[in-house]
Gaussian input, Z-matrix of N, CA and C with variables (Angstrom, degrees):
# hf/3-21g

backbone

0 1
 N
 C     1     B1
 C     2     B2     1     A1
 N     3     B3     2     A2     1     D1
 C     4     B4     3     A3     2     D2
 C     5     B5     4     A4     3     D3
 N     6     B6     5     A5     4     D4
 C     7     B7     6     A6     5     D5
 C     8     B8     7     A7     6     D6
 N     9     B9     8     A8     7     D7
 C    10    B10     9     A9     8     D8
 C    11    B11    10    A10     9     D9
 N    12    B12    11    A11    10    D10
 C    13    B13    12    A12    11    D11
 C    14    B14    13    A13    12    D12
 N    15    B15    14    A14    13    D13
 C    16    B16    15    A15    14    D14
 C    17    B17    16    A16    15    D15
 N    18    B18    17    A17    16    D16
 C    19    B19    18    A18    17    D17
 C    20    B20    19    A19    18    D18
 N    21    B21    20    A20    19    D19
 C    22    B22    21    A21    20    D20
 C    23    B23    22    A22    21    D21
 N    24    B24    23    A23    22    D22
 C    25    B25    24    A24    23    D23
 C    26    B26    25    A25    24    D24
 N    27    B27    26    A26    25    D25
 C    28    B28    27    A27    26    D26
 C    29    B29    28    A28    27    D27
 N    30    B30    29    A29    28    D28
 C    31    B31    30    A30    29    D29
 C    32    B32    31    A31    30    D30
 N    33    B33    32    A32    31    D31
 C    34    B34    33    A33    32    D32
 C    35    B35    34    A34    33    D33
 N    36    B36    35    A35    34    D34
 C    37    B37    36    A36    35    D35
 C    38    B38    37    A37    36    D36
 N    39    B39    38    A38    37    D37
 C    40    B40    39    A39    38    D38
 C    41    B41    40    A40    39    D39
 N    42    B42    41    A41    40    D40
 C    43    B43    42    A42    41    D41
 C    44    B44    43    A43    42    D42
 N    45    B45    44    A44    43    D43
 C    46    B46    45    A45    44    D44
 C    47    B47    46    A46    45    D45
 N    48    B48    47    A47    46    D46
 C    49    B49    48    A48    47    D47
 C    50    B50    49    A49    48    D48
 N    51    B51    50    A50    49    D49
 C    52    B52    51    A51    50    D50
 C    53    B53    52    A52    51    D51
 N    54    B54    53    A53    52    D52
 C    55    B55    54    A54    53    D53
 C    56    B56    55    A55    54    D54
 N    57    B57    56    A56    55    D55
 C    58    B58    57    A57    56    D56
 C    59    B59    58    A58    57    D57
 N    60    B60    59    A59    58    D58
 C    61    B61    60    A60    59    D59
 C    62    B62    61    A61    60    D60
 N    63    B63    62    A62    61    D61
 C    64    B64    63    A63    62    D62
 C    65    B65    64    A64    63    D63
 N    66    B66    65    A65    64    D64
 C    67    B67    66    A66    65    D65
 C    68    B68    67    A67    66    D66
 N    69    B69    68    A68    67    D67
 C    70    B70    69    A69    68    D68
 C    71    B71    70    A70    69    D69
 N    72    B72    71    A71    70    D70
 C    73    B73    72    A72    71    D71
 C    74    B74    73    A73    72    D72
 N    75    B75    74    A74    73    D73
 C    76    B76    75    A75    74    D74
 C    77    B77    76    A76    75    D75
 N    78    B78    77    A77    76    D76
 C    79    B79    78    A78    77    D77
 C    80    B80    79    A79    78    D78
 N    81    B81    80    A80    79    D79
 C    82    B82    81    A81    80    D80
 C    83    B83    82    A82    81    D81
 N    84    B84    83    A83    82    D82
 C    85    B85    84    A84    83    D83
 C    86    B86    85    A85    84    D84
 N    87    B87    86    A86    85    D85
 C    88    B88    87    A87    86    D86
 C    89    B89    88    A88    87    D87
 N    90    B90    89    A89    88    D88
 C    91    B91    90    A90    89    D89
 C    92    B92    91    A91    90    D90
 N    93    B93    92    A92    91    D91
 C    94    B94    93    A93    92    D92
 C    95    B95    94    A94    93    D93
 N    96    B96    95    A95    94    D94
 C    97    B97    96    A96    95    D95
 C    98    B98    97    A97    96    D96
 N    99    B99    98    A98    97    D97
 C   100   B100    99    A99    98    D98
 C   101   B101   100   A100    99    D99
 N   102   B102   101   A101   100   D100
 C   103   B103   102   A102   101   D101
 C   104   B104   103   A103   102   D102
 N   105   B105   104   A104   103   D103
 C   106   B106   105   A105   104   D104
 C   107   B107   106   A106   105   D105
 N   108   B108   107   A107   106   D106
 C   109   B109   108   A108   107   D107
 C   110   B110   109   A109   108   D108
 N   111   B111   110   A110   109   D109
 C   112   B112   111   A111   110   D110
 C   113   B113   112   A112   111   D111
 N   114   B114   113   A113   112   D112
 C   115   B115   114   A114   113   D113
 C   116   B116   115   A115   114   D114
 N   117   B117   116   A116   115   D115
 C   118   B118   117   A117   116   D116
 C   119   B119   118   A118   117   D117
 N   120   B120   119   A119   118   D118
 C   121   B121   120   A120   119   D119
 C   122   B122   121   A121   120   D120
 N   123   B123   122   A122   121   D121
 C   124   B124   123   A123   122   D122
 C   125   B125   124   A124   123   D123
 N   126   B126   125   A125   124   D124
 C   127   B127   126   A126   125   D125
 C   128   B128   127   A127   126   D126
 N   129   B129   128   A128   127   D127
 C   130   B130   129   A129   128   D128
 C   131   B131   130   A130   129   D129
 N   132   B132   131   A131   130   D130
 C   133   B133   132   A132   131   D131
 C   134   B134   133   A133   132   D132
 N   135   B135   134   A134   133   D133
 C   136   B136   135   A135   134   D134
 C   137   B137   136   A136   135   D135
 N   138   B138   137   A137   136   D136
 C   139   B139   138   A138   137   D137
 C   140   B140   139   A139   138   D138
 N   141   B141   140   A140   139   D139
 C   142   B142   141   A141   140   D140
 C   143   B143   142   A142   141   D141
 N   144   B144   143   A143   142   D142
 C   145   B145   144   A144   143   D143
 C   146   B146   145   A145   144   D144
 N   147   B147   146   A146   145   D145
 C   148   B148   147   A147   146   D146
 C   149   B149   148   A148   147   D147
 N   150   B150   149   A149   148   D148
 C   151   B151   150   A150   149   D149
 C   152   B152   151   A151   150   D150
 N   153   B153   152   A152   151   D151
 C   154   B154   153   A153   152   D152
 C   155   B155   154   A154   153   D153
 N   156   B156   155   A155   154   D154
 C   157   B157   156   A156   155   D155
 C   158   B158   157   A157   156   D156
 N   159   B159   158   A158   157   D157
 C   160   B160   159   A159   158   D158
 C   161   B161   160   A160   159   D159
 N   162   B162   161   A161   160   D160
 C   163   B163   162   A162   161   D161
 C   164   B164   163   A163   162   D162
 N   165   B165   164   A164   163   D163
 C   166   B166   165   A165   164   D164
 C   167   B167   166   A166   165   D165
 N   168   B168   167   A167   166   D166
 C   169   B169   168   A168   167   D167
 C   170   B170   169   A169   168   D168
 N   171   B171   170   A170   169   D169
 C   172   B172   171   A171   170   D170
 C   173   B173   172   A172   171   D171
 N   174   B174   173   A173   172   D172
 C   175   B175   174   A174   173   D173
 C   176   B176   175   A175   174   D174
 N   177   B177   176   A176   175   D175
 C   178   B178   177   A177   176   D176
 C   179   B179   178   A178   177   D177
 N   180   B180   179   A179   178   D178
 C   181   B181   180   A180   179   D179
 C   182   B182   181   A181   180   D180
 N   183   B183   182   A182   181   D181
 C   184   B184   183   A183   182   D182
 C   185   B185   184   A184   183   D183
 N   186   B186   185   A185   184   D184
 C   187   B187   186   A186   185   D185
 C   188   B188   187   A187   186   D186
 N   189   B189   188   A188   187   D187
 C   190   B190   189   A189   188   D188
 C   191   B191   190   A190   189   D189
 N   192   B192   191   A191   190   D190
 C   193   B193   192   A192   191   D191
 C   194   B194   193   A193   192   D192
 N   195   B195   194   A194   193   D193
 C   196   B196   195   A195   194   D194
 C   197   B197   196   A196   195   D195
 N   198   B198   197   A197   196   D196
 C   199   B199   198   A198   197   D197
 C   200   B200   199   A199   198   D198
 N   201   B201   200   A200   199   D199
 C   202   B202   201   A201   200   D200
 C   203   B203   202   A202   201   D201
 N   204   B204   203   A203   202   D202
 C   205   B205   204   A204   203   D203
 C   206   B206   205   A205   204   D204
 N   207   B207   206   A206   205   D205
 C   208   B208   207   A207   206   D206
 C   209   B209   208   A208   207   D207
 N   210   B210   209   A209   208   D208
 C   211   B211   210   A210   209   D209
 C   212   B212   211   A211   210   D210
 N   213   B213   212   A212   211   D211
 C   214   B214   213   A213   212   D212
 C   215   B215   214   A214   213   D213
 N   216   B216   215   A215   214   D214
 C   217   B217   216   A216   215   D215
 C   218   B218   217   A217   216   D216
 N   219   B219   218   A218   217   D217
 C   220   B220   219   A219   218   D218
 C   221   B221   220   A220   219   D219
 N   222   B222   221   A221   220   D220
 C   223   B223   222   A222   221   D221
 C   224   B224   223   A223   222   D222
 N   225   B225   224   A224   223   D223
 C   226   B226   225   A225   224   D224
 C   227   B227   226   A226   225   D225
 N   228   B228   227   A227   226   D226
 C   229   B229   228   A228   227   D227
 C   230   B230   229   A229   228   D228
 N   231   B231   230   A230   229   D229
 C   232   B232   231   A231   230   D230
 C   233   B233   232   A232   231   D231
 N   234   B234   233   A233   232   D232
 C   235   B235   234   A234   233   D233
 C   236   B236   235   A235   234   D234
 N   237   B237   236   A236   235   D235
 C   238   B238   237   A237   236   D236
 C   239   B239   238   A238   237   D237
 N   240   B240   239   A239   238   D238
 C   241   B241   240   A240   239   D239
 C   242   B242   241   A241   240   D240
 N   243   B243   242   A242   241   D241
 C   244   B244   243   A243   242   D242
 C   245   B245   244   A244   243   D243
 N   246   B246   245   A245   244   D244
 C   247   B247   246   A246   245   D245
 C   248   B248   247   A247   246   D246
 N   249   B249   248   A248   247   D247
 C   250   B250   249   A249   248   D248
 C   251   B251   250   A250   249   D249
 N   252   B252   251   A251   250   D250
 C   253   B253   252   A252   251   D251
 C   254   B254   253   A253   252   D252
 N   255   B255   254   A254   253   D253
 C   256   B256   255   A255   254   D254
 C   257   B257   256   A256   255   D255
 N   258   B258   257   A257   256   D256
 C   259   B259   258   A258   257   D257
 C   260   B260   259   A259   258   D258
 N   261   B261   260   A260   259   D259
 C   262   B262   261   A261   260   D260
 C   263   B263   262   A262   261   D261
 N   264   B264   263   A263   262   D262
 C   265   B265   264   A264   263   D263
 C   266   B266   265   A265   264   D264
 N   267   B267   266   A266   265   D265
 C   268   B268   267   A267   266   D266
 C   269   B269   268   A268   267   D267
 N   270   B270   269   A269   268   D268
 C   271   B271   270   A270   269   D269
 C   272   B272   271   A271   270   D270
 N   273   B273   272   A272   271   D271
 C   274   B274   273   A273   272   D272
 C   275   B275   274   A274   273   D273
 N   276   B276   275   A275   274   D274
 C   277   B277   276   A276   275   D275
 C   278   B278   277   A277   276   D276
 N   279   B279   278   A278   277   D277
 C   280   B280   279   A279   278   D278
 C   281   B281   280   A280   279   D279
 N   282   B282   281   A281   280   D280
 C   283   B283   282   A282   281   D281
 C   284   B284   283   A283   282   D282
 N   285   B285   284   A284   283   D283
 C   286   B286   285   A285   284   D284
 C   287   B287   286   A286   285   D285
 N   288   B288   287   A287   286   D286
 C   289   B289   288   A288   287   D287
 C   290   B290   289   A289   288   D288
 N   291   B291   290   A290   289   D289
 C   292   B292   291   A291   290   D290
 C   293   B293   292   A292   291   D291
 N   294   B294   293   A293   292   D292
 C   295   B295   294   A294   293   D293
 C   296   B296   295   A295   294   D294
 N   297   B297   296   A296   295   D295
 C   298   B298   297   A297   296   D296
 C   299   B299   298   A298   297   D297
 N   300   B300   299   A299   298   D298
 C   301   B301   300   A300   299   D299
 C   302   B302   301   A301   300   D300
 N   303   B303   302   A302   301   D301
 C   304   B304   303   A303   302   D302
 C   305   B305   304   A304   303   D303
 N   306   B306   305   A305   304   D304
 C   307   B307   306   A306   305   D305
 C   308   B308   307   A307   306   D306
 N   309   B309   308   A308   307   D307
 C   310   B310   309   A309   308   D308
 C   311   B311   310   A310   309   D309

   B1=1.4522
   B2=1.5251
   B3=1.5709
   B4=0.8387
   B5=2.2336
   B6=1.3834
   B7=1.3312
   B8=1.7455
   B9=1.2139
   B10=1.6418
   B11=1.6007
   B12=1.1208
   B13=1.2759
   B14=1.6955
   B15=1.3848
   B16=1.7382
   B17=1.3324
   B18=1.8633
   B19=1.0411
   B20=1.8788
   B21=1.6122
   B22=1.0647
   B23=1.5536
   B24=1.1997
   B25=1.5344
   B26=1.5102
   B27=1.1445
   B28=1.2562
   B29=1.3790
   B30=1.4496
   B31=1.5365
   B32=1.6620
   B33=1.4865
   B34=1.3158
   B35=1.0917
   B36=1.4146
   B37=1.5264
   B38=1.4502
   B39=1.6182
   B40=1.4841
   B41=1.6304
   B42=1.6528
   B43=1.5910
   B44=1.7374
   B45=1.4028
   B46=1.4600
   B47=1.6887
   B48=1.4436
   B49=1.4324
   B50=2.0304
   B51=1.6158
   B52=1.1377
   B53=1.7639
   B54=1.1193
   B55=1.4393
   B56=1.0465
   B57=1.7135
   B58=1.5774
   B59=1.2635
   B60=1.4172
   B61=1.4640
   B62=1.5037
   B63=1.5701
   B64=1.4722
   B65=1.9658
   B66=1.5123
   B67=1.4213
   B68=1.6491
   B69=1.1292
   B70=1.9130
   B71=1.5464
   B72=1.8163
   B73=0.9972
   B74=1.6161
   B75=1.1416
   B76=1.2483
   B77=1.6516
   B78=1.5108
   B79=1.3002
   B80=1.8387
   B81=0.9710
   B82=1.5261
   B83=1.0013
   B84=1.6774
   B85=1.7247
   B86=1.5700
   B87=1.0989
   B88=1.4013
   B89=2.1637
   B90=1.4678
   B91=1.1380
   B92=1.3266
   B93=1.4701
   B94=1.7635
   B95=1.3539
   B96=1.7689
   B97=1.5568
   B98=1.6957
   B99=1.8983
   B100=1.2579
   B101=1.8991
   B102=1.0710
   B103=1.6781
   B104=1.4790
   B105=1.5028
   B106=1.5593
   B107=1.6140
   B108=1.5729
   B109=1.2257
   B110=1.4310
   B111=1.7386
   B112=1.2662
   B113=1.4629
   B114=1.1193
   B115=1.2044
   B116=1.6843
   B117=1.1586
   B118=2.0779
   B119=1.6652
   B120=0.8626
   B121=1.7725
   B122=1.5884
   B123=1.4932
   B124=1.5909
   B125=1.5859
   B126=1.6724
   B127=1.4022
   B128=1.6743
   B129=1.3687
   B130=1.4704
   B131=1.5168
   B132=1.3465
   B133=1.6443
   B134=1.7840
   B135=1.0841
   B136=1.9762
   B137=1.9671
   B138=1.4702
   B139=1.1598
   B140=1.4558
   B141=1.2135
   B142=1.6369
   B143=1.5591
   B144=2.1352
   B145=1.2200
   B146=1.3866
   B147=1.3577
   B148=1.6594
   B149=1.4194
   B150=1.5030
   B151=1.5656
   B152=1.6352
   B153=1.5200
   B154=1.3813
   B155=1.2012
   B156=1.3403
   B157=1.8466
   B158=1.8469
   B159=1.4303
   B160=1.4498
   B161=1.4460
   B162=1.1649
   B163=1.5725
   B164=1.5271
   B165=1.2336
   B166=1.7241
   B167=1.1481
   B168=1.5948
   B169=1.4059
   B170=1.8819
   B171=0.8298
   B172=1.9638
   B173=2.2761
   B174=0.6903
   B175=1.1321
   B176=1.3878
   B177=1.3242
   B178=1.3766
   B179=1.6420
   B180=1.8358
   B181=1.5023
   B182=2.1734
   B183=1.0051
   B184=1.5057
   B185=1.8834
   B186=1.3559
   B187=1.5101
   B188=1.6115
   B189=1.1315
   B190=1.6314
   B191=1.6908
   B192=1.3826
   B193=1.9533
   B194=1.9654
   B195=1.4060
   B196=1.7984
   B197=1.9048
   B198=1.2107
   B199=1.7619
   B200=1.2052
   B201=1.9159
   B202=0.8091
   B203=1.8828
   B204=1.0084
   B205=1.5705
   B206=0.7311
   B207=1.5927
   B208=1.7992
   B209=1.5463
   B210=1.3574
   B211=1.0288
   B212=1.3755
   B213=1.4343
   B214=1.2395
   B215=2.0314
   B216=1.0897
   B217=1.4165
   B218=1.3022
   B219=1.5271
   B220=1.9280
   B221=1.3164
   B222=1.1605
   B223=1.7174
   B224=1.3503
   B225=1.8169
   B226=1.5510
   B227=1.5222
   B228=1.6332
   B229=2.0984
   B230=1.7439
   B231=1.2665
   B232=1.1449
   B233=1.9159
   B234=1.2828
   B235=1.0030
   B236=1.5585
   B237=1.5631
   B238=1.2852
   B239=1.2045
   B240=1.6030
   B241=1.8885
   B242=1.5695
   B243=1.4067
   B244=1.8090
   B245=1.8486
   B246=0.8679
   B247=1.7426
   B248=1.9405
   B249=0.8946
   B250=1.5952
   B251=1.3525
   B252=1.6125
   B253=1.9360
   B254=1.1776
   B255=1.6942
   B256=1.6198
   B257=2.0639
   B258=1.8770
   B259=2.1341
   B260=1.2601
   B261=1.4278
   B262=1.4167
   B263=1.4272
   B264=1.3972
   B265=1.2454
   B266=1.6782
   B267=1.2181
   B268=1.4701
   B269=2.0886
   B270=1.1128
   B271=1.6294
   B272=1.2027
   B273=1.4712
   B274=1.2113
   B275=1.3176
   B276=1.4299
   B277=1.7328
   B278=1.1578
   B279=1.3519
   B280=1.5665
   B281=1.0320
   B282=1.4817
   B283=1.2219
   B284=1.8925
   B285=1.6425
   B286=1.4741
   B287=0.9025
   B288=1.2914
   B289=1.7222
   B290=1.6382
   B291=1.0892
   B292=1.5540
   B293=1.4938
   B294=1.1861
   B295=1.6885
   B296=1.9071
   B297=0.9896
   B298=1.3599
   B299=1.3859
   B300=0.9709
   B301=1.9486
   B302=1.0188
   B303=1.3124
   B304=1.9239
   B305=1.4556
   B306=1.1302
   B307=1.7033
   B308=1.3178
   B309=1.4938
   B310=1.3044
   B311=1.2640
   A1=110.35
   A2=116.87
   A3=104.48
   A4=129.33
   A5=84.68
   A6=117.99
   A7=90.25
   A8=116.11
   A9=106.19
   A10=114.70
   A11=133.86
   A12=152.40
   A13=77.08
   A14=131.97
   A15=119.44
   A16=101.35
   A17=111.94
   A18=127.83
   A19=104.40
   A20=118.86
   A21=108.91
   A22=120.42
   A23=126.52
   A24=133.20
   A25=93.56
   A26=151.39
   A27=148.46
   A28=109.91
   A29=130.59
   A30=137.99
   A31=116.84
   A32=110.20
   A33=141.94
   A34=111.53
   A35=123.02
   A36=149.86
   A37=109.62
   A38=117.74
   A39=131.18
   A40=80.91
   A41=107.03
   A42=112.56
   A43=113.35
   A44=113.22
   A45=122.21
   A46=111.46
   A47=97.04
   A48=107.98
   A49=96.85
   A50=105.74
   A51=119.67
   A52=111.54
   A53=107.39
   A54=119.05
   A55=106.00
   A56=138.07
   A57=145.16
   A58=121.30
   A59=121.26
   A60=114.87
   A61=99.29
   A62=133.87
   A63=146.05
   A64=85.49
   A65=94.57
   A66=106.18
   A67=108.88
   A68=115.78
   A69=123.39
   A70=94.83
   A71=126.95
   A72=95.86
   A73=111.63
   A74=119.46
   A75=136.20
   A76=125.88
   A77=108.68
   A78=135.16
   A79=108.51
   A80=133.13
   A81=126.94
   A82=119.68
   A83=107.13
   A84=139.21
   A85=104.67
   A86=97.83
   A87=106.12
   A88=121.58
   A89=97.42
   A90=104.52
   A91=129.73
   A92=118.80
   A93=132.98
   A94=117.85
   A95=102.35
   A96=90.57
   A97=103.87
   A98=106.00
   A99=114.53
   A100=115.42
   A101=103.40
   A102=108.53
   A103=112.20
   A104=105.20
   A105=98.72
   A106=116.99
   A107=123.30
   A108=120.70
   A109=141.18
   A110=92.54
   A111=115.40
   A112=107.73
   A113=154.69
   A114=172.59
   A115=106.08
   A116=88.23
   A117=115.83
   A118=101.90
   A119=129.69
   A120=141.72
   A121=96.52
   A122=108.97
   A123=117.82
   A124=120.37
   A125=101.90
   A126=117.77
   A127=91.61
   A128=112.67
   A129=110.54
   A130=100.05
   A131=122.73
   A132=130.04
   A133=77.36
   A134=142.11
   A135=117.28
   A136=92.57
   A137=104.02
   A138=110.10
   A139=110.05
   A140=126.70
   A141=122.89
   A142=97.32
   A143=94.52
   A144=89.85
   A145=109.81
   A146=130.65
   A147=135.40
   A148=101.93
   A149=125.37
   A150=130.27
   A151=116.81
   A152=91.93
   A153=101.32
   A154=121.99
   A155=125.58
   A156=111.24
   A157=118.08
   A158=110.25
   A159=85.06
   A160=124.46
   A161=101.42
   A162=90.66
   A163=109.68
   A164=118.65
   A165=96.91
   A166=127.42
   A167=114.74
   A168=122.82
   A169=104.24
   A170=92.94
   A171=84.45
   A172=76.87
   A173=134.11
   A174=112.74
   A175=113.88
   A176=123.99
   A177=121.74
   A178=130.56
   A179=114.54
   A180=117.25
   A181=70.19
   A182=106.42
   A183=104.67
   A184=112.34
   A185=106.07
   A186=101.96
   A187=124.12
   A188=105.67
   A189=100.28
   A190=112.96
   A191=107.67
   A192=109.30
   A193=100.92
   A194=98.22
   A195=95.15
   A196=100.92
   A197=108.15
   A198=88.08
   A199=122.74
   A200=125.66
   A201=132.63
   A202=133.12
   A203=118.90
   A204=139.99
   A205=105.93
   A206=125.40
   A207=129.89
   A208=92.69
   A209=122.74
   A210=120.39
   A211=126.37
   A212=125.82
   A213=129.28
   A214=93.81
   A215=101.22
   A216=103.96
   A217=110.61
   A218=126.53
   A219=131.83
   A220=87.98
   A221=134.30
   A222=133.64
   A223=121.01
   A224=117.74
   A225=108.00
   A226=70.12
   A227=97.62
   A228=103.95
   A229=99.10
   A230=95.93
   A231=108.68
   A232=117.21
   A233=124.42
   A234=111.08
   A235=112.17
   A236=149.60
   A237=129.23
   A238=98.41
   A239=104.40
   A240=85.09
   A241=114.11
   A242=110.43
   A243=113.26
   A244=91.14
   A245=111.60
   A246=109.24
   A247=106.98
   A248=104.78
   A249=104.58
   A250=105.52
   A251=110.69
   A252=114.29
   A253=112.96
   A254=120.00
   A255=117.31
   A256=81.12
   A257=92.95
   A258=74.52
   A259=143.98
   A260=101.18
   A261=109.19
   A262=112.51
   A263=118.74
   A264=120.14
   A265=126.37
   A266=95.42
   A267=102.31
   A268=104.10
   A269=102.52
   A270=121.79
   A271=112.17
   A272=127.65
   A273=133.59
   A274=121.84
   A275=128.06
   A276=142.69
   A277=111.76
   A278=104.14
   A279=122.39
   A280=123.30
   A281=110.58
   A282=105.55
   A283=100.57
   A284=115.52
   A285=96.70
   A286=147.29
   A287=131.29
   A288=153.97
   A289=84.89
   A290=126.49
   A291=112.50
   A292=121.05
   A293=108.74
   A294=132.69
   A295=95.31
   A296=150.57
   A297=174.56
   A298=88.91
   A299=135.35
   A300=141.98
   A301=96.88
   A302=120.43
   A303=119.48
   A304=96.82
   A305=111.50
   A306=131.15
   A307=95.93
   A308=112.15
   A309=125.42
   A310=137.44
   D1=-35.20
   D2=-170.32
   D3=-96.56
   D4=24.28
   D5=-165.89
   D6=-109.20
   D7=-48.19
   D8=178.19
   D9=-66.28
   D10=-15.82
   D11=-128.57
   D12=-121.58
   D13=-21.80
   D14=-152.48
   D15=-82.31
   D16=-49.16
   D17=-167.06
   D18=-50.91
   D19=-83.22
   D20=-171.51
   D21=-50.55
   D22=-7.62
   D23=-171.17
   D24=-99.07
   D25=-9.28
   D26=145.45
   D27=-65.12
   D28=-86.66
   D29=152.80
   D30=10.45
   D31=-50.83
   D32=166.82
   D33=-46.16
   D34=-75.31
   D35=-173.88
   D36=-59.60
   D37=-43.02
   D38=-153.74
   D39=-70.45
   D40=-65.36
   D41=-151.31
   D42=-70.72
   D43=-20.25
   D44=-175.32
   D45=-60.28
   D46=-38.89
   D47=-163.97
   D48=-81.67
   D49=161.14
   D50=-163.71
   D51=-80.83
   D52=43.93
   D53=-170.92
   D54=-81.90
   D55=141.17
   D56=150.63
   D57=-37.04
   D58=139.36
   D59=-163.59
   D60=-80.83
   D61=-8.79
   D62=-177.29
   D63=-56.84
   D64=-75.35
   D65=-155.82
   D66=-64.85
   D67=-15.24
   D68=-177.19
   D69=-66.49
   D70=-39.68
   D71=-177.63
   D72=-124.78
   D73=32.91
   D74=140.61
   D75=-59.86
   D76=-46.77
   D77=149.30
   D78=-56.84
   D79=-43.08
   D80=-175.20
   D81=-61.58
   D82=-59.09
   D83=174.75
   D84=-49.70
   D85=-69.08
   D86=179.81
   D87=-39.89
   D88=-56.46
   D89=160.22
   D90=-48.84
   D91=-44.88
   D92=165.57
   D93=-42.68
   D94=-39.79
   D95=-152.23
   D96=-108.51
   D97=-0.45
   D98=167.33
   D99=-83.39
   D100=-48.64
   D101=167.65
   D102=-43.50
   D103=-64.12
   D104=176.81
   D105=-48.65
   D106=-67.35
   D107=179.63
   D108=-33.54
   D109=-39.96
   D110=169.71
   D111=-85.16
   D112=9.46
   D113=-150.60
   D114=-118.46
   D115=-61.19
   D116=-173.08
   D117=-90.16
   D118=-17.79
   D119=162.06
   D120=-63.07
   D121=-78.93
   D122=-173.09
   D123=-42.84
   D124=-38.27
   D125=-165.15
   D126=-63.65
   D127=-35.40
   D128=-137.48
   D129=-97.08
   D130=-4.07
   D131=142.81
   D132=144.98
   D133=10.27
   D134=-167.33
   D135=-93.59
   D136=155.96
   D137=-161.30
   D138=-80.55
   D139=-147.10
   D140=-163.43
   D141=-73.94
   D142=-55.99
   D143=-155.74
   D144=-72.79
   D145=-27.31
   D146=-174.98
   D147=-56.41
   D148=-34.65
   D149=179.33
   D150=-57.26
   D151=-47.34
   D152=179.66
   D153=-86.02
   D154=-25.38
   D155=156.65
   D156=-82.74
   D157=-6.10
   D158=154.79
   D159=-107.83
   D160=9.78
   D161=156.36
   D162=-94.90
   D163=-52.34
   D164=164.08
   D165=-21.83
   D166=-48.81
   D167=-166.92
   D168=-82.28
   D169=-34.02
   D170=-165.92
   D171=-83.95
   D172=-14.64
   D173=176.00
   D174=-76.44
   D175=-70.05
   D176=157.86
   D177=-65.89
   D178=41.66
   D179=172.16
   D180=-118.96
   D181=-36.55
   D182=-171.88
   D183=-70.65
   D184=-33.59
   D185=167.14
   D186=-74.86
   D187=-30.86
   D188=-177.03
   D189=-115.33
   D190=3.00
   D191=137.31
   D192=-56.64
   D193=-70.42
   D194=-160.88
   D195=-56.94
   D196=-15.01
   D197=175.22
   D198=-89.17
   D199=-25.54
   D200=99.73
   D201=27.57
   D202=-76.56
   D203=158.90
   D204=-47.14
   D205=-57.79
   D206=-144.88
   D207=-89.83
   D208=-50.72
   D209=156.73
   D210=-7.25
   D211=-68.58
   D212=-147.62
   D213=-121.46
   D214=15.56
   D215=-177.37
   D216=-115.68
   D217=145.55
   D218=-161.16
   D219=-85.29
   D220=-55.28
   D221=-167.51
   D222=-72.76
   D223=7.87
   D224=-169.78
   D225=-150.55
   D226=145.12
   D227=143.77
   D228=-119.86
   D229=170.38
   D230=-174.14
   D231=-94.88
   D232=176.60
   D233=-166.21
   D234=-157.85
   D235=129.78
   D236=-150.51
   D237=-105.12
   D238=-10.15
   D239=172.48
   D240=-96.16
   D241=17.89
   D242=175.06
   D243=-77.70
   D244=-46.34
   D245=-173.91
   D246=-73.49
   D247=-45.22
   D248=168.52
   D249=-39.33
   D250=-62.61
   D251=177.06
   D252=-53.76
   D253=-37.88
   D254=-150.62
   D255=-69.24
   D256=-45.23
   D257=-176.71
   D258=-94.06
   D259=14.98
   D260=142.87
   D261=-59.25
   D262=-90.45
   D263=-174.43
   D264=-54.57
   D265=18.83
   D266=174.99
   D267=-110.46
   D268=-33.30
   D269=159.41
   D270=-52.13
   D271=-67.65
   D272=-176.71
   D273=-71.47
   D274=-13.47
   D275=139.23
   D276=-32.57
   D277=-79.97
   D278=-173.95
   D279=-43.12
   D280=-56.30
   D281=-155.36
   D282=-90.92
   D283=-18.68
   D284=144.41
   D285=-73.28
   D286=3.03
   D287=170.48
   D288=-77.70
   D289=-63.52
   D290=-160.51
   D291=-85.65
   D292=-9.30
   D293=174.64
   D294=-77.05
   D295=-57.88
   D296=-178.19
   D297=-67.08
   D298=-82.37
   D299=-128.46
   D300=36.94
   D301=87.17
   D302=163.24
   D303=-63.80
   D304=172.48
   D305=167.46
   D306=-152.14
   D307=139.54
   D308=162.87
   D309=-85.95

């Protein structure tokens, strides 16, 4: 019970604080696509911790490709605290993917 209770009490915490709405969902995304990975890592027999650094990792190979982009793109600049957010919320994925062990 008290593991279901983490998620919205994070959500809570994320949005209360005086953060940019850029980085709130830089931080979101980021979180989504580390939980899942690390989710589908675990499923796929790798252990807690191997789950949780590749979803860290494919989370932040996926944040600083797109900064990367912005980088070299006229309509975007890039920014070092977009990757700071992507690993927060790539931390806070993970390590609820492995706090949980969902199974599908």
């Amino acid at each position: 019970m008290k593991k279901i209770l983490l998620v919205p009490l994070l959500s809570v915490m994320l949005f209360s604080f005086n953060i940019p709405r850029d980085k709130q969902k830089h931080i979101g995304v980021s979180s989504l696509i580390s939980l899942t990975t690390s989710s589908i890592a675990e499923y796929r027999g790798a252990s807690k911790l191997d789950s949780w650094l590749v979803g860290v990792g494919a989370c932040l190979l996926i944040g600083i490709s797109k900064e990367f982009y912005d980088s070299k793109s006229l309509n975007h600049t890039e920014d070092i605290n977009d990757i700071y957010a992507d690993l927060g919320g790539a931390i806070i994925g993970s390590t609820i993917a492995i706090g949980f062990s969902w199974r599908f």
